[in-house]
C-alpha positions as CSV (number, residue, x, y, z in Angstrom):
1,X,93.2,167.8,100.3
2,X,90.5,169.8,101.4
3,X,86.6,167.9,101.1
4,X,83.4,169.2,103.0
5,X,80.2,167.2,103.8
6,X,76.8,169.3,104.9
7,X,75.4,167.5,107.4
8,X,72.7,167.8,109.6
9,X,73.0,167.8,113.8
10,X,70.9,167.7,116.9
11,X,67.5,169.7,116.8
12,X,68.4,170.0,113.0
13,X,71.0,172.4,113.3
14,X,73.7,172.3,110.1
15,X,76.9,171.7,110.0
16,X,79.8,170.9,107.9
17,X,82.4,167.6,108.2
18,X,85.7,169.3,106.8
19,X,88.8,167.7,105.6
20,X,91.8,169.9,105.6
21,X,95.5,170.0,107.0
22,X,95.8,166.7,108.1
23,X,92.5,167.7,110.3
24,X,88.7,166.3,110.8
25,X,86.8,169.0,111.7
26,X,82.8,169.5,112.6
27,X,81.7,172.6,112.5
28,X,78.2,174.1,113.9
29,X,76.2,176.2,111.3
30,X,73.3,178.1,111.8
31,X,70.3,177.8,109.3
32,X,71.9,180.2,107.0
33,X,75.3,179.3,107.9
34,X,76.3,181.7,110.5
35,X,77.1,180.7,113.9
36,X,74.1,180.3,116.2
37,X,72.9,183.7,118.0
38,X,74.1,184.4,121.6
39,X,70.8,186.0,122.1
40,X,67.7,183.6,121.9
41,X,65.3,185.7,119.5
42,X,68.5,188.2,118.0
43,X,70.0,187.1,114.6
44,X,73.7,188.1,114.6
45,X,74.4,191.6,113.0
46,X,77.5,190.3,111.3
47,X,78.7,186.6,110.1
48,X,80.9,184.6,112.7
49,X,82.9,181.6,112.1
50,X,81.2,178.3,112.6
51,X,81.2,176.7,116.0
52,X,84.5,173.8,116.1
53,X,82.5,170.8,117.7
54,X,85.2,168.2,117.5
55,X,88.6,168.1,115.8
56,X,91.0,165.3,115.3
57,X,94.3,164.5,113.2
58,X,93.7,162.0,110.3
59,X,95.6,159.7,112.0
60,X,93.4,159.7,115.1
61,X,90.2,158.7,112.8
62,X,89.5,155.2,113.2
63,X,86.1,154.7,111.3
64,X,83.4,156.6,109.2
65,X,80.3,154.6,107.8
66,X,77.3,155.2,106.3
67,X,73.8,153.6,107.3
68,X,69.8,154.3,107.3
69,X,68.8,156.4,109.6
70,X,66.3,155.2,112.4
71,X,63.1,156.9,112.2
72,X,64.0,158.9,115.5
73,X,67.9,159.1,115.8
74,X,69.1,159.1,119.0
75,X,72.5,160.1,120.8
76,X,75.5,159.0,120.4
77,X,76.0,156.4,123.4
78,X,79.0,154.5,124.9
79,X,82.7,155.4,125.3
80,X,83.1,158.8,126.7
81,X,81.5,161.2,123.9
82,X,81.7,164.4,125.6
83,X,77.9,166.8,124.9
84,X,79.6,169.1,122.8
85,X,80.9,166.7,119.9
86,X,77.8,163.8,120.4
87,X,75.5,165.4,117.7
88,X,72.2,163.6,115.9
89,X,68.9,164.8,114.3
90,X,65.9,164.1,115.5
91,X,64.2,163.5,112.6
92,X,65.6,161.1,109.9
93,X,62.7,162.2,106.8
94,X,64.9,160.5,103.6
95,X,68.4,160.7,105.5
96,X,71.9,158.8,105.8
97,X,73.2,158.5,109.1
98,X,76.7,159.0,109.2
99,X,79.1,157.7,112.2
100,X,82.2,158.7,112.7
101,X,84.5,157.3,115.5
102,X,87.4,158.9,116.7
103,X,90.6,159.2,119.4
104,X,90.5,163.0,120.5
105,X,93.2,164.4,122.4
106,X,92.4,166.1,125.6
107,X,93.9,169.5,125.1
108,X,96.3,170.6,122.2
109,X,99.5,169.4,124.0
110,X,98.4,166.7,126.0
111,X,99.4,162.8,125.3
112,X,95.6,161.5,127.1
113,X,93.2,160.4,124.0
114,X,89.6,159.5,124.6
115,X,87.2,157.6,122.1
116,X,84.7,160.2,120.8
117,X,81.6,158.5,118.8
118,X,79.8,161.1,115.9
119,X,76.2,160.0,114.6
120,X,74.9,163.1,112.2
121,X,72.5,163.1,109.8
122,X,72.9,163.9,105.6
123,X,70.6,164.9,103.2
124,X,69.4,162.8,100.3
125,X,70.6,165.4,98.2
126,X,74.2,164.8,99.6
127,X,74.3,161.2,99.8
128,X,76.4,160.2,96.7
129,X,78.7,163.2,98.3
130,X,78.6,161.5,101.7
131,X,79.6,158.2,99.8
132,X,82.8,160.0,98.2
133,X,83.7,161.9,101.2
134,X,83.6,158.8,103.0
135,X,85.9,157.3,101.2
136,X,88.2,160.1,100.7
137,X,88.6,160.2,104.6
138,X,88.9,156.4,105.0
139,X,91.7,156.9,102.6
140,X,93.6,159.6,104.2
141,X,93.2,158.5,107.5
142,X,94.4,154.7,106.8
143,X,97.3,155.6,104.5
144,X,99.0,153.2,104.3
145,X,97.2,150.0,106.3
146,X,93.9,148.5,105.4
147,X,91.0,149.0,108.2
148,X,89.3,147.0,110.2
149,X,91.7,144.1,111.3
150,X,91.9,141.2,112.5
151,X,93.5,141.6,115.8
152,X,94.2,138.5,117.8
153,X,94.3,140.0,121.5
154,X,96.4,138.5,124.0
155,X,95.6,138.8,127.9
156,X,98.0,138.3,130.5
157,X,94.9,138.9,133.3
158,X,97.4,139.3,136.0
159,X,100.3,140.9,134.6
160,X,102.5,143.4,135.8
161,X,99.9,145.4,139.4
162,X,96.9,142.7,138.3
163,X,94.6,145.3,136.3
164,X,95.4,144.2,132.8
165,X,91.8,142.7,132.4
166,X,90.2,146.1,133.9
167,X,92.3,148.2,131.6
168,X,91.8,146.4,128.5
169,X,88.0,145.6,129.2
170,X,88.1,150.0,129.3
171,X,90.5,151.6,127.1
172,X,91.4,148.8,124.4
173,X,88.9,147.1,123.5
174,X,86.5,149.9,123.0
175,X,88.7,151.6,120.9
176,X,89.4,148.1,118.5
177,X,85.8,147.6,118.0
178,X,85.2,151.6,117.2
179,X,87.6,150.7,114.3
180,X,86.0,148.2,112.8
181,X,88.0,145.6,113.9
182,X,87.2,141.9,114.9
183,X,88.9,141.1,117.9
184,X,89.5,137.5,119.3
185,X,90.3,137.8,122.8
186,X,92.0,134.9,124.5
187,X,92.9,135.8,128.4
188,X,96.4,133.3,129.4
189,X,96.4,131.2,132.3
190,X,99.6,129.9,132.9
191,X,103.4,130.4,131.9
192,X,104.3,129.9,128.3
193,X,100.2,129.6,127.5
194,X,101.1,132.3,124.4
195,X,103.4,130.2,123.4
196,X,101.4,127.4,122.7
197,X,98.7,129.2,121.2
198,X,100.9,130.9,118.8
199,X,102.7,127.5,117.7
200,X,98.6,126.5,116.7
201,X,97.0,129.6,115.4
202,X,95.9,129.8,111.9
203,X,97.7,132.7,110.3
204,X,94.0,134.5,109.2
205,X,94.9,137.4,111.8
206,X,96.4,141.1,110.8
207,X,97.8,141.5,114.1
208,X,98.4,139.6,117.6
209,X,98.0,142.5,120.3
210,X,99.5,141.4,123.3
211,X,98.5,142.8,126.7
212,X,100.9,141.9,129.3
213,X,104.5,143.0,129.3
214,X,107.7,142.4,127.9
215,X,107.1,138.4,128.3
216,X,103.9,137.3,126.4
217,X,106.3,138.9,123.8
218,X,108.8,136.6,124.0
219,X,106.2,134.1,123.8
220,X,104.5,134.4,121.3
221,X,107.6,135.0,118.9
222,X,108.6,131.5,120.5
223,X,105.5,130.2,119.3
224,X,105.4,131.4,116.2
225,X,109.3,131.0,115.3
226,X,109.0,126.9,116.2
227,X,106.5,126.4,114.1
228,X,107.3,124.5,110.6
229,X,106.0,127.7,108.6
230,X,107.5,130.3,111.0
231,X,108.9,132.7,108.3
232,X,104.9,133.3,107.5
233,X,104.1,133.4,110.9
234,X,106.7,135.5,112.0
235,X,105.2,138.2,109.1
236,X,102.7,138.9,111.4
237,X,102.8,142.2,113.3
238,X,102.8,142.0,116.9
239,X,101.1,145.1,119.1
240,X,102.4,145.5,122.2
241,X,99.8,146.4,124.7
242,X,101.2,147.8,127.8
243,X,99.9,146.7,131.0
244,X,103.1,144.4,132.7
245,X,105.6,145.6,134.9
246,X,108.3,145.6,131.9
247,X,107.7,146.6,128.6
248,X,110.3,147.7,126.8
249,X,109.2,147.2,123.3
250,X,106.4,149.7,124.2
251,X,109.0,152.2,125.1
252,X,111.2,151.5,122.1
253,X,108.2,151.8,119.9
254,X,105.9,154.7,121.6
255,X,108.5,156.8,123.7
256,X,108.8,157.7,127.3
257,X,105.9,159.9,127.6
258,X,103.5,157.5,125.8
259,X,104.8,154.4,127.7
260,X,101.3,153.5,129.4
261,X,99.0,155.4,126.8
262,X,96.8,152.4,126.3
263,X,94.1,154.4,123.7
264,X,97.8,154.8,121.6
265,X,98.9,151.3,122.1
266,X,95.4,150.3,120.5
267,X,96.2,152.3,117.9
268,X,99.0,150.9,116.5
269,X,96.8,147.6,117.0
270,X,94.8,148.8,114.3
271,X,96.8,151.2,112.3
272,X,100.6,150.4,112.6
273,X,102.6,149.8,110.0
274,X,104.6,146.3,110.1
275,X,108.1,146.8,110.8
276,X,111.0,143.9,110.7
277,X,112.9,143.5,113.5
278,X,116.0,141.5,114.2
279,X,115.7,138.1,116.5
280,X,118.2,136.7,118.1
281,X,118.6,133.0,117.9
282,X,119.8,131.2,121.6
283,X,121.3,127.7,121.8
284,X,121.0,126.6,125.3
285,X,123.6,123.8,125.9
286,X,124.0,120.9,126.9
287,X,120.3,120.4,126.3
288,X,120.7,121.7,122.6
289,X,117.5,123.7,123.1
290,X,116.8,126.6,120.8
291,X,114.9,130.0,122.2
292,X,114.1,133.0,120.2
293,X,114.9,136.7,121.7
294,X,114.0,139.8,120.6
295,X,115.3,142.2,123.2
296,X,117.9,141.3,125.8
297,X,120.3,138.4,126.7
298,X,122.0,139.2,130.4
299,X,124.5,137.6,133.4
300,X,125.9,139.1,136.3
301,X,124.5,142.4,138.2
302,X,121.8,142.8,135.3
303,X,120.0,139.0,136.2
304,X,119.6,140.4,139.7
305,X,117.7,143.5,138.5
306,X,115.3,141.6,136.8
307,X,114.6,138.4,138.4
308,X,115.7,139.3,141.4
309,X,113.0,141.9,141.9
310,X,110.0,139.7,141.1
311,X,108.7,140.3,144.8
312,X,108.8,144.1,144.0
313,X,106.1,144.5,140.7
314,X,104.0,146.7,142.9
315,X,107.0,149.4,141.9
316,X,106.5,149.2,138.2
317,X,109.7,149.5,136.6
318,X,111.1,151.6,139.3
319,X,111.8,148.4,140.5
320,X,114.6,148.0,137.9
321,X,116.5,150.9,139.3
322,X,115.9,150.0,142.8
323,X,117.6,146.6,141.5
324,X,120.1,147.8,140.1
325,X,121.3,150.1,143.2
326,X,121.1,147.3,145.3
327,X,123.6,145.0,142.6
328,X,126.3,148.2,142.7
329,X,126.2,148.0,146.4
330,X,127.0,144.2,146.4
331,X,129.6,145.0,143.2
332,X,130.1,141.5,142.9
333,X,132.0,140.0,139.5
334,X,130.3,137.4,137.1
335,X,132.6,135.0,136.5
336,X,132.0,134.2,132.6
337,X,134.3,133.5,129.1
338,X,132.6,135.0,126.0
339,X,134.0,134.7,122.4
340,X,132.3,137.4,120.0
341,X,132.0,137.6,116.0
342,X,132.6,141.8,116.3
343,X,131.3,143.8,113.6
344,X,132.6,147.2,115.3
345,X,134.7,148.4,118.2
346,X,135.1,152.2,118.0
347,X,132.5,153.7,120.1
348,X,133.1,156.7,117.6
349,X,132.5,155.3,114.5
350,X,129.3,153.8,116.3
351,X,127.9,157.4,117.6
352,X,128.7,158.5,114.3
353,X,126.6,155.8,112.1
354,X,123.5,155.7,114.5
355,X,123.4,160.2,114.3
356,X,123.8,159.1,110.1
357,X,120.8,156.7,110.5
358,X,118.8,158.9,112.4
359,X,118.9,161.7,110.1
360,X,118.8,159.9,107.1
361,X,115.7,158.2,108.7
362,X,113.6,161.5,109.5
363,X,115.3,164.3,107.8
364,X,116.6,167.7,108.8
365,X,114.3,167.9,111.6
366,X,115.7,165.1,113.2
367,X,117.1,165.9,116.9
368,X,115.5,163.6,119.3
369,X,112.4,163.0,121.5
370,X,110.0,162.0,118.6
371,X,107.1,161.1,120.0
372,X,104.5,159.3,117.9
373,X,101.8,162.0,119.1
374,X,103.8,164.8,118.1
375,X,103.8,163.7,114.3
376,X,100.0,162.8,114.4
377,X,99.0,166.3,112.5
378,X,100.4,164.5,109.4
379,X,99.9,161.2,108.2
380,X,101.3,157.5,107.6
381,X,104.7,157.9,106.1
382,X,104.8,155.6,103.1
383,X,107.1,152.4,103.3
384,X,109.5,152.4,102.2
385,X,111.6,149.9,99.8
386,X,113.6,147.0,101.6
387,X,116.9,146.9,102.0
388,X,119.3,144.7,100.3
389,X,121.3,141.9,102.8
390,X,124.9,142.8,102.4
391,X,127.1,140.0,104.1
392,X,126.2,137.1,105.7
393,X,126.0,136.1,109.9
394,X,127.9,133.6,111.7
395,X,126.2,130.7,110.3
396,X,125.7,131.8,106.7
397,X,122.7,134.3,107.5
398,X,122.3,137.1,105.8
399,X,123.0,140.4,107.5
400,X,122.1,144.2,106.1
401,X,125.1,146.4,107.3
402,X,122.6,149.3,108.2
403,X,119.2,150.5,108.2
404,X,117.1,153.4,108.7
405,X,114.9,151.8,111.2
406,X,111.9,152.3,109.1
407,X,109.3,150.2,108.5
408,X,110.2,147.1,105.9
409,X,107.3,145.2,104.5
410,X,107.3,141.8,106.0
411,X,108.0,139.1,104.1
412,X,109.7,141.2,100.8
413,X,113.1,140.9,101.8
414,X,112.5,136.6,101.1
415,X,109.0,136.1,99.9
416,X,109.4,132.5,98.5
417,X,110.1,131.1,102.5
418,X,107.2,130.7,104.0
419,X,109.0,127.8,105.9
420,X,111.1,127.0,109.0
421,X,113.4,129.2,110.6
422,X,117.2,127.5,110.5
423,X,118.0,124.5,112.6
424,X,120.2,126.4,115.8
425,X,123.7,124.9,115.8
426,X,126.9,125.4,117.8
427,X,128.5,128.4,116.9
428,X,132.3,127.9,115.7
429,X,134.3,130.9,117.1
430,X,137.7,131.2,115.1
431,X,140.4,133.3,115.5
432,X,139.3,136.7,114.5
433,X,136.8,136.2,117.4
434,X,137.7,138.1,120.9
435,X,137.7,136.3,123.4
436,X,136.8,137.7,126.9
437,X,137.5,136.1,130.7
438,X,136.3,137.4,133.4
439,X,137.6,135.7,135.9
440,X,138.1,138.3,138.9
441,X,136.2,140.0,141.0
442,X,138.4,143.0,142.4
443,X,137.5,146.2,141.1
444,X,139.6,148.8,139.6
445,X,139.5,152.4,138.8
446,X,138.0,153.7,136.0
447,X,141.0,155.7,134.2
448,X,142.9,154.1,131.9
449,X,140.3,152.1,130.2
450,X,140.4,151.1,126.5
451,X,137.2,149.9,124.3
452,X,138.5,146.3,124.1
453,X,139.2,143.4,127.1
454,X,142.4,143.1,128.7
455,X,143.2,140.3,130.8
456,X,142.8,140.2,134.3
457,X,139.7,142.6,134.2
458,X,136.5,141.8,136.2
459,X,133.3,141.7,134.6
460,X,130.0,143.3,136.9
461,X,127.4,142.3,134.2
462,X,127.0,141.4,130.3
463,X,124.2,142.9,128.7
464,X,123.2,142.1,124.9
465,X,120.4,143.8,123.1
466,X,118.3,144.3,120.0
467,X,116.2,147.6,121.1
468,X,117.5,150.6,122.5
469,X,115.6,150.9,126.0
470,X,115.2,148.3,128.9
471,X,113.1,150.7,130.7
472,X,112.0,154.6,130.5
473,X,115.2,155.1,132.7
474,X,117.6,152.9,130.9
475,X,118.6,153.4,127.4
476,X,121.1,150.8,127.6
477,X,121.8,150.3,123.8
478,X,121.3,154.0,122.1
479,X,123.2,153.6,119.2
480,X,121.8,150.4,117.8
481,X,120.1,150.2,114.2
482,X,117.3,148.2,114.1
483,X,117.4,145.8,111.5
484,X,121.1,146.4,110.9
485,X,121.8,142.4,111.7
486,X,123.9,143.2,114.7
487,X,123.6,143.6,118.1
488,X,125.1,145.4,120.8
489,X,126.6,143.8,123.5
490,X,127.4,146.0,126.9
491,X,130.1,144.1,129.3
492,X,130.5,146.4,132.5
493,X,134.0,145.9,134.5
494,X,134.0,146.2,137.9
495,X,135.0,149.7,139.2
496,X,134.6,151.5,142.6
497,X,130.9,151.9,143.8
498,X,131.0,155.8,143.2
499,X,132.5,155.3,139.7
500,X,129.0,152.8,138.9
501,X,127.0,155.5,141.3
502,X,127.9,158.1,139.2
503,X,127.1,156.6,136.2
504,X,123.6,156.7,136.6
505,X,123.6,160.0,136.0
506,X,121.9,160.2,131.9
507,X,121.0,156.7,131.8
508,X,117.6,157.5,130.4
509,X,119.0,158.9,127.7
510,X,121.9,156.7,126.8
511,X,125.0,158.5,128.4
512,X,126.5,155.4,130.5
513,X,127.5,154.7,126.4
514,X,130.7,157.2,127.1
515,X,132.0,155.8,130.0
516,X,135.5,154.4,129.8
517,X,134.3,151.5,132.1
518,X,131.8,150.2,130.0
519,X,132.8,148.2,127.0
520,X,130.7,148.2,124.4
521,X,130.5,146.5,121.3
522,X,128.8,145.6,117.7
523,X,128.4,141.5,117.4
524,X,126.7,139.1,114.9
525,X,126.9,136.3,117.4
526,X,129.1,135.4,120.7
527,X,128.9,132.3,123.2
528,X,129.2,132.5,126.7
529,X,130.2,129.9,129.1
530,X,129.2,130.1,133.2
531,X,132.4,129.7,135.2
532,X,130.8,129.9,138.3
533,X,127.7,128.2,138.7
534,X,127.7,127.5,142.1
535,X,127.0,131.5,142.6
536,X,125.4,132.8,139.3
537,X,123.2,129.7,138.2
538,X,121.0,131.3,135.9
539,X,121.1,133.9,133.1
540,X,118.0,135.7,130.9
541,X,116.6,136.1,128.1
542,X,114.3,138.7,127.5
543,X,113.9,138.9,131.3
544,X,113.0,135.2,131.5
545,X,114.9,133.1,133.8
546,X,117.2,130.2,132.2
547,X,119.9,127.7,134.0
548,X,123.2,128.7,132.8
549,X,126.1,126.6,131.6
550,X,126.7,128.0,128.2
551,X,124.7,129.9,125.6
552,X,125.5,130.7,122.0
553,X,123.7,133.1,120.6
554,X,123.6,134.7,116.8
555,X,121.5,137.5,115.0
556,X,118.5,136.3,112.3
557,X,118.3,139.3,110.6
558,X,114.8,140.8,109.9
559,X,113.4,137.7,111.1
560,X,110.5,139.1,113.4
561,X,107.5,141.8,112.8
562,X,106.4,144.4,115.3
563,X,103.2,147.1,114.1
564,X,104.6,150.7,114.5
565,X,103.0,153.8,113.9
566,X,105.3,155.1,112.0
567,X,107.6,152.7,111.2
568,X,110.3,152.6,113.2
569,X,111.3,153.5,117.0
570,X,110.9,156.1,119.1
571,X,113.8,158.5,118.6
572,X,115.9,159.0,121.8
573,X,116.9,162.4,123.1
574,X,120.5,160.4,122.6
575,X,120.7,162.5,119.7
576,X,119.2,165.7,120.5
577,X,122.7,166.9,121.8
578,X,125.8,166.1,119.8
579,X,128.8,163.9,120.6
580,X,130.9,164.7,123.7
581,X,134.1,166.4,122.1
582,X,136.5,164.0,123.3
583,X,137.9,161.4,121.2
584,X,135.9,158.2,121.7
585,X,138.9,154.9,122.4
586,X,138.8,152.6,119.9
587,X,139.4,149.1,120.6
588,X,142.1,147.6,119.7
């Protein structure tokens, strides 16, 4: 599609609004539409191309609107409109003021975006063009989405180094309101306050954005998911804003690189495409109480990492790591017994399925390290058609064996349930299930390992998971589907210190996945029983802190929304290099 738009710009100048390639273009034009002189007084001898005064991907166009012109137009004012793209007449005569508001990138490669606000002028003899051409670019650049949503906008004020007000006050809200969209900002002010505003909200809102990190999250999916119409609530995208200490959605949704791009997280506030997700249902017992998750469950080693670094959020998430080298240097066992519904064992077959769904999901240029500013010279993808559910869960749930990760219109796959989410009941292991005990502490060497549990073994952490990465140096779970009604479950045996040491080695990208040590697994549901309370009271739950004495825990397929821009997760460099020759172990 290629439309232009004469317009007119500062000290009545022309210039042309271009749609091509993906691209919004300005152009500076000269009165007979040649590029200004260099020379004041000396017309150019030959014709030069037009002046580029701003240029932004479709996707990076958040707003164009038409209005009457003030008899003396003025500047564009406000968020960081550089002199070279801020352009307006000063005479407005029978003119239509167009504004156009944008997200330019700061250099072709770079990942920084800053909010650039247009005001020209058009002619009346243009203005049932400028109408059309409106349109057309309002069309192009919102694909997919409608514009101008209503964004419910969470605020954790002190989350993660105590800046998330500043930040969002600077580079989010700015950007929301530049799009046309109406924001209701609530700030939190004390644990669980998301939750109980998201178990009262009326379900008017196109989006909850939530600044904070990984934990407003969780609460607000609580919230929403105990509610008595929590299918319909749950249909509602949720944004993840990143400005906590942990927040892995973010990653699993923008990449490593684009982590902390804040303009980008707004973004997908406003544009993002509503994507199902898996939840994972969690029985606490014996008080029968039912939590939702929708990233980790964790004992052992992997508790101490999280909560046991709460002192340390001045480190950001290099806290995690710094965790996690002072759990391998206490190598202490969690004593637990788990009982898992397994799906699949062979870490082959596994590596094999997620490379499948990864190039089924973006084609022959698949091959890792997608991030969502690389693809933003093209456009929304369209959505895709749900899948169907293909078996059932552990307590009659239905289950899809696979997906592409792509972006599944809430609320198609069941459109008649706007109600409750199933009552949580004790899950009934039977005898297919494995059972695992850990009941030692001694480690062992790493040779010799199979994928499946043998008795006797020691257990250093579990670690269950929905999204591929716990943090921009840990892709704990790279081969999981999303939406595939699974989850993958990690249980790390105790080995010598050198043999963890050395495992660190690829984390970021997912290669602790090959090590004999680690047994890992594909699960619809498991339980898991503390056998040591005394010295491991507690467990977590989407880095939340819970007393432990036994937990059952199953997959609700599909049951939450998330806004990506493209419709599914970042795509890990995992799969940029091909399986390690060896033969993976299957279990047994």
């Amino acid at each position: 599609m290629k439309q232009d738009l004469p317009v007119v710009l500062e000290h009545g100048k022309r210039g042309l609004l271009s749609i091509d390639d993906g691209r919004l273009d300005l152009l500076q034009l000269s009165s007979d539409g040649n590029r200004e002189p260099k020379l004041p007084g000396c017309a150019p001898l030959t014709p030069s191309a037009p002046k580029r005064l701003m240029s932004s991907p479709l996707r990076l166009v958040l707003l164009a609107k038409l209005g009457t012109a003030p008899a003396s137009a003025t500047s564009a004012s406000g968020a960081a409109v550089s002199s070279s793209a801020s352009a307006s007449s000063g005479g407005a005569g029978g003119k239509t003021r167009l504004d156009l508001h944008a997200l330019v990138q700061k250099g072709a490669k770079s990942h920084a975006l800053h909010l650039t606000k247009i005001h020209v002028l058009v002619e009346a003899s243009h203005a049932s063009d400028a109408e059309a051409w409106c349109a057309e670019l309002m069309a192009a650049a919102y694909p997919v989405t409608a514009p101008c949503r209503r964004v419910l906008l969470l605020l954790n004020p002190v989350g993660g180094k105590g800046k998330a007000k500043q930040l969002v006050a600077k580079e989010v809200v700015p950007v929301l309101e530049a799009a046309g969209c109406r924001v209701d900002l609530k700030e939190t002010t004390h644990r669980n306050h998301a939750e109980e505003i998201c178990a009262t909200i009326p379900l008017d809102y196109d989006v909850i954005a939530t600044a904070s990190g990984d934990g407003i999250i969780y609460e607000v999916l609580n919230g929403l998911g105990s509610r008595p119409d929590a299918r319909r609530a749950l249909r509602i995208p949720i944004a993840p804003i990143p400005t906590g200490s942990a927040n892995a959605c973010n990653i699993n949704l923008m990449g490593i690189k684009d982590t902390f791009n804040l303009p980008l997280a707004a973004l997908n506030a406003i544009k993002g495409q509503p994507m199902t997700v898996d939840l994972c249902s969690i029985l606490l017992l014996p008080e029968n109480k039912r939590r939702l998750s929708f990233l980790s469950q964790a004992t052992g080693l992997m508790v101490d990492v999280d909560i046991g670094t709460e002192n340390l959020r001045w480190m950001g998430d290099a806290r995690f790591m710094y965790g996690f080298m002072r759990g391998i240097a206490a190598n202490k066992g969690a004593k637990m017994k788990m009982v898992l519904d397994i799906v699949e064992k062979d870490k082959a077959t596994m590596d094999r399925e997620a490379r499948d769904d990864v190039q089924r999901a973006l084609g022959k240029v698949y091959g890792g390290g997608t991030d969502p500013l690389d693809l933003l010279r093209g456009v929304q993808a369209k959505t895709p058609k749900p899948e169907p559910a293909v078996s059932e869960g552990p307590n009659g749930t239905a289950v899809n064996g696979s997906s592409n990760g792509d972006a599944q219109p809430a609320g198609t796959a069941a459109e008649e349930d706007d109600g409750p989410l199933p009552a949580a009941k004790p899950l009934q292991p039977t005898e297919s299930w494995l059972t695992i005990d850990a009941t030692h502490h001694h480690a062992r060497g790493s040779k010799g390992f199979t994928n499946t549990w043998e008795s006797g073994q020691a257990a250093l952490y579990m670690y269950a998971g929905l999204m591929p990465y716990v943090a921009r140096d840990l892709n704990q779970w790279p081969v999981i589907i999303p939406g595939s009604g699974v989850m993958d479950v990690v249980v790390q045996r105790v080995v010598a210190r050198t043999t963890l040491i050395n495992g660190i080695g690829g984390a970021e990208v997912g290669k602790p996945f090959y090590q004999d040590s680690q047994l890992y697994l594909k699960v619809r549901g498991y339980t898991c029983k503390n056998l040591d309370k005394k010295h491991q009271p507690q467990f977590t739950i989407d880095g939340e802190a819970f007393d432990w004495d036994e937990f059952h825990v199953e997959v609700l397929p599909r049951a939450g929304t998330v806004a990506s821009l493209d419709g599914r997760l970042y795509v890990s460099d995992f799969f940029k290099t091909p399986a390690p020759a060896k033969k993976s172990v299957n279990g047994s």
